[in-house]
N, C-alpha and C positions, 0 to 999 in steps of 0.2 A: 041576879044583878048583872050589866050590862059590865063594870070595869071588875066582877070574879071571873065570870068567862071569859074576857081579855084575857087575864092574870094566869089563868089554866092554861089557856091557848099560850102564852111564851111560854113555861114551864116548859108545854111541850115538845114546841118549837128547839126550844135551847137545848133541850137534850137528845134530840134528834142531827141538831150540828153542830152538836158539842164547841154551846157557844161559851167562851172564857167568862171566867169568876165576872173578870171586870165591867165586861159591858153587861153582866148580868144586873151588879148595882144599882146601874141609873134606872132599874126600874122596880128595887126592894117596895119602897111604897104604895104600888100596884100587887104585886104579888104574894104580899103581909096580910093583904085585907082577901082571902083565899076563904082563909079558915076562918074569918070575923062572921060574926054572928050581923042579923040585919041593921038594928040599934049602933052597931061600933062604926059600922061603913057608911052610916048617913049623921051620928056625929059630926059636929063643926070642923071645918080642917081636915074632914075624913075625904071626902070625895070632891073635887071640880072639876068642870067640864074643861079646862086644859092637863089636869092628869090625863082623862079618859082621852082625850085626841091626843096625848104624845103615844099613849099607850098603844093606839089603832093604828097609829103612823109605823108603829115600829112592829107590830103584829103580821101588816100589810108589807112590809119589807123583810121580814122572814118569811112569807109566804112566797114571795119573789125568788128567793135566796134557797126556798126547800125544792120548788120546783129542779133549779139546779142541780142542786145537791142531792136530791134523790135520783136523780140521772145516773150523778157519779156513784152512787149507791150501791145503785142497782145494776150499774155494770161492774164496778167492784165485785158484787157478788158470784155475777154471772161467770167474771174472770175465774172466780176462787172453783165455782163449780166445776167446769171445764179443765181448769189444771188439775184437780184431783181425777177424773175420769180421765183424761190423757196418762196419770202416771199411772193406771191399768190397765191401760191400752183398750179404752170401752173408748169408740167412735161417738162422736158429738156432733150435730150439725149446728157448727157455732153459725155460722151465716143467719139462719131460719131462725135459732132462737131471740140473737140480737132482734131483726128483726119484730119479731113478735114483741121483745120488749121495748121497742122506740114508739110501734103502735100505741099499745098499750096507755104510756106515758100522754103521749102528745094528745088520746082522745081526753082524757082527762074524765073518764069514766071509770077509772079504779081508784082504791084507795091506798095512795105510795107504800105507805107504812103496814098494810095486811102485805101486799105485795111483796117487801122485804120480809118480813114475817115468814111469808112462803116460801122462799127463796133460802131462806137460813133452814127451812126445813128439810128443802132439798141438799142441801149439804149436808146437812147429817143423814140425809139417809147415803148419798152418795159416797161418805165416810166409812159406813156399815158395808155397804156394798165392795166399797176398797178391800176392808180387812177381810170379808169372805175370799176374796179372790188372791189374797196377799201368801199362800201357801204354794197355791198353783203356778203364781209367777215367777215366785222361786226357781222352783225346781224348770218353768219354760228356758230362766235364763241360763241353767246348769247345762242344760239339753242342748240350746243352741250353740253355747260356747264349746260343747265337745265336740257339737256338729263342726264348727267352724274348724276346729282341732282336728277333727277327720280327716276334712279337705286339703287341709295343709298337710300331713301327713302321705297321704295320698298320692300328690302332687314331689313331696319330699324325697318318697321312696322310688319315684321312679326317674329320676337322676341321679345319672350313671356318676357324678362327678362330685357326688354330696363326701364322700371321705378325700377329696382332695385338700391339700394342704391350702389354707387361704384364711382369707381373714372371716371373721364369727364361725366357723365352725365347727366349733368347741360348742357354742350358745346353741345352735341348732342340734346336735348332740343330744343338749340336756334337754330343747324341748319336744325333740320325737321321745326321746323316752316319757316323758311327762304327759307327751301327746297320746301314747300305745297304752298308756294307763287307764286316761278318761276312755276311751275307744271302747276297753274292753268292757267299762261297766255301762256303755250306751243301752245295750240292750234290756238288762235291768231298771233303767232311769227310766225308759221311755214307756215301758211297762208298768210301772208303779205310775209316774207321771197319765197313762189313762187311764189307769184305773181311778184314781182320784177325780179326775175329769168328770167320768162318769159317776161319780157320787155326788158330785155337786149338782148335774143336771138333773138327778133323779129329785135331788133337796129342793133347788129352787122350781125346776119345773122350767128352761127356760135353758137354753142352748150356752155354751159355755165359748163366747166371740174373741177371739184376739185380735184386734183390727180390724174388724167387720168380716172377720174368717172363723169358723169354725174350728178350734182349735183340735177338735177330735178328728177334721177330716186331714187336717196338717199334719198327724202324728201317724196315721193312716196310710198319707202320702209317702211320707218320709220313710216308713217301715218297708214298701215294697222297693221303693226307689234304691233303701239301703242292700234291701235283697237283691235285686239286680246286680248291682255292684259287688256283691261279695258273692257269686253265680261266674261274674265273668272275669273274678279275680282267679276263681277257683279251675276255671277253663283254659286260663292263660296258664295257671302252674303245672297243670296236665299238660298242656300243649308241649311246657318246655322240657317237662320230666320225659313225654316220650322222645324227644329230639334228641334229648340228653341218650339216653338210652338205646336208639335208634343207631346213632356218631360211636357207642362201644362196642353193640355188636357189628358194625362194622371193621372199625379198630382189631377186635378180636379176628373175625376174618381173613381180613388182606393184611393184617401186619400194619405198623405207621410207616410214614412214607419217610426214606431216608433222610438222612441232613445233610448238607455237603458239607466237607474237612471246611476247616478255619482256613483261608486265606487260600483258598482257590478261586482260582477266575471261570466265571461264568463259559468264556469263550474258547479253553483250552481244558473244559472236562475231558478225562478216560483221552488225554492227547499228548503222550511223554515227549519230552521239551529233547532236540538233536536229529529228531529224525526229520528226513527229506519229505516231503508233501506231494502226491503221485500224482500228477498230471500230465498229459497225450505230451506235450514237446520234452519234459522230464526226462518220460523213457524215449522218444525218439537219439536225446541227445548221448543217454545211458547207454543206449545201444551204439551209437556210433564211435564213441569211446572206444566199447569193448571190440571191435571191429578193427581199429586202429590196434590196440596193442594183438589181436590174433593175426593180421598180417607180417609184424615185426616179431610175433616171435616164428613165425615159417618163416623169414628171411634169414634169420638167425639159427634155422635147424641144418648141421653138418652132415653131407653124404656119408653111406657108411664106407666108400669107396678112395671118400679122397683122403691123398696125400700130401704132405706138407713139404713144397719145395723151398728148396733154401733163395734166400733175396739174391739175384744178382749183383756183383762187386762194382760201381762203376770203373775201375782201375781195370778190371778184366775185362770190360767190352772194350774200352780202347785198344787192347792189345790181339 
């Protein structure tokens, strides 16, 4: 009968968009006569042809209404998809898929509702998918936070000014030690973390991607990159151990080099403070000096011959 399959058709409409109790009412009298038997639904009162056209009217304007709405549906879903893949860092081509699903829709050659059916299938596998991988990203994020803890460290120890008094370095203190902690179990982490790698690829059969990287060759990467660095850390502590070494037996050698006394001056080292400064007019003048007094004392030297005559009186020359 023409107004049971109406009456099917909202049923399934309506819970497809989850359309309210209320407006479900105004069409109880349509969708009662489902289950009636042939006899019930051509009963007097049972069927007229303005039931069967408000019923068509309002079938044809949920048809309108699903078109829509299965749009929103079905990007809905696509959205749900995609965030769950993103929170495992499994690459999506959201572009291409969109896409494919506006195609899809607009030919109007699929059936909305197998479509969302499929779509919900794909979520749960991409759910399962999640949880395989929910081990692995653990331990990626443990790994990269040490990493990240390395670099800062790193960086930390080779400032010469990191125990100077100032403000947070007390904080920085606690997190190089916290930082030399993770450090030392990196190598352990990152060891367990491929071997795990490798068990999953061997299970699924199918390369284990972190952002469209291979997480095996990132871990690969990161081990010899690590080696380098602790290679030319280890070249630098030789370098400095022999310098070191190098500057004692020296030391031992030649002895250290004197200090000068406390409060001597640069400009008057090994130059005791009173004496005369010897320069060409100095002793010309020195000499001339001593020149003058060895004339006055030969003026002053007594013949052994002379005699001392007595003064003349002036009283007795007059006389």
């Amino acid at each position: 009968m023409r107004l049971q399959y109406l009456g099917s058709t909202l049923i399934e409409l309506w819970d497809l968009l989850d359309t309210p109790p209320v407006e479900q009412k105004r069409f109880e009298h349509a969708t009662s006569l489902i289950s009636s038997s042939v006899y019930e639904v051509l009963r007097p009162g049972s069927l007229g042809l303005d039931i069967i056209e408000q019923v068509e009217v309002e079938v044809q304007c949920l048809n309108m209404l699903k078109a829509s709405k299965m749009k929103e549906l079905v990007f809905k879903r696509q959205n749900e998809l995609e965030e769950i893949y993103r929170g495992v860092h499994i690459d999506v081509n959201s572009d291409a898929a969109r896409q494919i699903l506006i195609n899809l829709i607009e030919s109007d050659n699929v059936d909305l509702p197998n479509l969302l059916s499929s779509m919900d299938g794909q979520i749960a596998k991409a759910k399962q998918e999640a949880l395989s991988r929910k081990d692995i990203l653990d331990k990626v994020d443990k790994w990269k936070h040490a990493s990240e803890e390395e670099k800062w460290l790193d960086d930390y120890e080779k400032d010469e000014n990191r125990y100077s008094a100032g403000r947070g370095v007390h904080k920085n203190l606690k997190r190089a030690e916290k930082a030399r902690s993770l450090v030392s179990k990196l190598p352990s982490l990152v060891e367990n973390l491929t071997a795990k790698v490798k068990a999953w690829e061997v299970e699924k059969g199918i390369p284990f991607l972190y952002d469209k990287t291979s997480l095996l060759n990132m871990l690969e990467e990161y081990t010899v990159l690590r080696q380098a660095r602790e290679d030319e850390k280890r070249r630098s502590r030789e370098q400095k151990r022999l310098q070191e070494q190098f500057a004692a037996e020296q030391e031992a050698l030649f002895g250290s080099r004197p200090k000068k006394p406390l409060g001597q001056s640069n400009a008057m080292v090994g130059t005791p403070t009173g004496r005369r400064i010897s320069t060409p007019a100095g002793k010309h003048a020195v000499s001339g000096l001593k020149e003058r007094r060895e004339t006055g004392r030969a003026n002053n030297v007594i013949p052994l011959n002379f005699v001392a005559l007595p003064k003349e009186d002036p009283m007795s020359r007059g006389n």
